[in-house]
C-alpha positions, 0 to 999 in steps of 0.5 A: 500500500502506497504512503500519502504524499509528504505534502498532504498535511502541508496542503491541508492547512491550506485548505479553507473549505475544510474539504478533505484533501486527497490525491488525485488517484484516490477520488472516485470516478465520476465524482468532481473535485479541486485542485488544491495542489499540484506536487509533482516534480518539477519537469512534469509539474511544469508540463501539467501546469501547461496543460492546466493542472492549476489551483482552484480547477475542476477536475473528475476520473472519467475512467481507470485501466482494469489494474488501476495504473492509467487515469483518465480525467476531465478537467473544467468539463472540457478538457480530457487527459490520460495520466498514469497513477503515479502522477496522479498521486503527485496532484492534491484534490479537495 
């Protein structure tokens, strides 16, 4: 079983809505959240920041491969990516 991200309890102070925070890979399809942080390391953070994986978005799991290592998500309605789990895990939702 995989640990949460360091960041998750440096995160959750900034969380003003008091809305549980959790990575990416962890929500359940179908169901929409907010990005409360992107953490992952710096060449893919600035790859997902162009795709716009910022703070304050909406994003949703629209499907997940049969073992659970692809994600496939939804962001502001309109946008669809692919992410493998582990950068999913990097991303921090509320």
């Amino acid at each position: 079983m995989s640990q949460n991200p360091p960041a998750l309890k440096e995160v959750q102070a900034l969380n003003a809505e008091d809305r549980p925070v959790s990575p990416l890979s962890r929500l359940a399809s179908r169901k929409e959240a907010v990005i409360i942080k992107n953490g992952a390391p710096s060449p893919l953070k600035e790859r997902l920041l162009s795709l716009g994986f910022v703070r304050d978005t909406k994003i949703e799991i629209l499907s997940r491969s049969l073992m659970g290592a692809t994600l496939v998500v939804r962001l502001c309605g309109v946008y669809v990516y692919s992410l493998r789990r582990n950068e999913a895990d990097a991303i921090l939702v509320g």
